[in-house]
N, C-alpha and C positions, 0 to 999 in steps of 0.2 A: 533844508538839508535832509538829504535822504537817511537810512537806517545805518549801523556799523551791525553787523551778525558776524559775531565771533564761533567757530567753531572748533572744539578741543580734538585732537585728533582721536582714533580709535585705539583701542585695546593692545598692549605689546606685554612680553611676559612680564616687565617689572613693574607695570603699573597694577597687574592683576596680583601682584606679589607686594607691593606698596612701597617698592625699592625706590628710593630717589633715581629720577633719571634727566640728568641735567643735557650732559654731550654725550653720553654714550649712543651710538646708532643703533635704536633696535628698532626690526624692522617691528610691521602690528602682525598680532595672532590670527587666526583665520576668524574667531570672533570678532575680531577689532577691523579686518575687510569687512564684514557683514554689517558692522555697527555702523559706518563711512557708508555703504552700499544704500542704508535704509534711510541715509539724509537726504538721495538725491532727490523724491517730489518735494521737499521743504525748500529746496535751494532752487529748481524750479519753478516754483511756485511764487519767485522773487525777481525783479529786473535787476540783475547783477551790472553796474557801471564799472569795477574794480575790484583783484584781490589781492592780497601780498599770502605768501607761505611760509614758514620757517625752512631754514636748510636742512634740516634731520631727516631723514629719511619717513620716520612716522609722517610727519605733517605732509610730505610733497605726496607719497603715497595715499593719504587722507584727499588730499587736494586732487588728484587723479580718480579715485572712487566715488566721490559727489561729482566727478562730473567739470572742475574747474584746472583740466591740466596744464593751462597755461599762466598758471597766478605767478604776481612776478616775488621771486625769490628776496627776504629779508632778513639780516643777518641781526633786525633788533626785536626779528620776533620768536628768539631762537630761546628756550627754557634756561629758567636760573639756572646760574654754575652755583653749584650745592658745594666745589670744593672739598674736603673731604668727607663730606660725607653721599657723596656719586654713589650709589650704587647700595645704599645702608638704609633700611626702615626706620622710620620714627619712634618703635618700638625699643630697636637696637640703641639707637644713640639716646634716649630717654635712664638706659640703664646706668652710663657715663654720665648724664648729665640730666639731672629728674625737673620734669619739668621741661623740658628746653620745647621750643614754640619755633617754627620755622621763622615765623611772618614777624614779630619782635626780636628772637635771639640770633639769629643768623646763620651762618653755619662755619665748622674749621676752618682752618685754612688749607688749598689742595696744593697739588703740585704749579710750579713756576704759569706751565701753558693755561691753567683752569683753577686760580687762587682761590675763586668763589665771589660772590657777590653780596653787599648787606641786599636789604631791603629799600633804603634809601637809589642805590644803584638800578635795582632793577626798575624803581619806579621815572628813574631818568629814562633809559631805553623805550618804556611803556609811552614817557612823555613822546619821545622822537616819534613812536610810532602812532602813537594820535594825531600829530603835528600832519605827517606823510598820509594818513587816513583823511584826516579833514581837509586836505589837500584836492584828495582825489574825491573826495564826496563833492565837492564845490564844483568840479570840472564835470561830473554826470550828473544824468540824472536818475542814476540807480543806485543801487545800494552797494556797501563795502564789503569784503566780505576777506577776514582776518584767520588763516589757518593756522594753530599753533599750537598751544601747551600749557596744562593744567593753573600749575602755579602762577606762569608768567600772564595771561589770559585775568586770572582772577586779581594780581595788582592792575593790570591797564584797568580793571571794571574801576574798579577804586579809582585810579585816578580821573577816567573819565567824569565822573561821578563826583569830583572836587574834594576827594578821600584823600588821604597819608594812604602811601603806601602797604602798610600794617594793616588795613582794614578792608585787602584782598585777601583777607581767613574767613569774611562772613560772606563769601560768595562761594560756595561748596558745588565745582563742577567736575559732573561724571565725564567718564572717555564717549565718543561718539556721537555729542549731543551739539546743536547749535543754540545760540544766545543773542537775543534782539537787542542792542542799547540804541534807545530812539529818544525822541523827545516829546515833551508836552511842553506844552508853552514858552518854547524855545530855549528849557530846561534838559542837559541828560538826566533819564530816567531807564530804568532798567523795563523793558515792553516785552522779554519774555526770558525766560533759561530756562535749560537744560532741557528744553524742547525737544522730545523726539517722535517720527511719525509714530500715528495709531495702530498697533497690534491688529 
């Protein structure tokens, strides 16, 4: 079974600001084209079999600046609904509620279209789309290559990895960078993160 290379997409104003950004569409900063720009010998450098993208505007823009403009669109690979807390730093909501932990305490509840999701849920989705990844890794014989989003990227690591959900807090990924989960011994093991070409 070939590699899964997950890459987080680039730089947009809220992530550089540490705003929760679950749906809101925001496109990347001109730092965050430049971050996607510097992945393309990395993604090159790899026999691409298949990619899926998220629907958000970052990720398919991400997905266009490495170089993969035709990755097929996934609506389970689209970033946790933060519900109400969309668009509010961890700083902020820490003041309401001292202590609160994304990846254990969840978040409010949002409006009707965007309630929010536990942790538990998002780790279903992440399932689906391992399930749709291993799918397509079986049918090539190159690698996967997964365009998406911070939070939601770091539970799939966890669950690929036979983790709870919860325990996508200890995989810390920056914007711009790609992530190898491959195998040894026909174990997943984590073969590379936050990988970005050389200066």
């Amino acid at each position: 079974m070939g590699d899964l290379f997950l890459v987080r997409h680039g730089e947009t104003e809220w992530s550089r600001s540490g705003r929760h950004t679950g749906w809101t569409d925001m496109p990347l900063t001109e730092h965050g084209r430049e971050e996607a720009r510097r992945l393309v010998p990395l993604v090159r450098s790899h026999r691409i079999g298949a990619a899926f993208v998220s629907p958000l505007r970052r990720a398919r823009e991400t997905a266009e600046l490495i170089g993969i403009p035709d990755a097929r669109v996934d609506a389970d690979l689209r970033e946790w609904d933060y519900g109400g807390y969309e668009g509010v730093t961890t700083a902020e909501i820490q003041r309401s509620r001292p202590g609160w932990f994304l990846f254990t305490d969840g978040v409010a509840p949002g409006p009707p279209e965007h309630p929010g999701e536990t942790p538990e849920q998002v780790g279903e989705r992440a399932d689906r789309m391992l399930a749709k990844a291993d799918a397509a890794l079986a049918a090539t014989d190159g690698a996967v290559v997964l365009i998406a989003h911070g939070h939601f990227l770091r539970v799939l690591t966890a669950r690929r990895l036979g983790l709870p959900p919860r325990h996508g807090a200890l995989f810390q990924l920056a914007t711009g960078t790609l992530c190898n989960l491959g195998t040894e011994h026909g174990r997943p093991v984590v073969a590379g993160w936050n990988i970005r070409p050389q200066e």
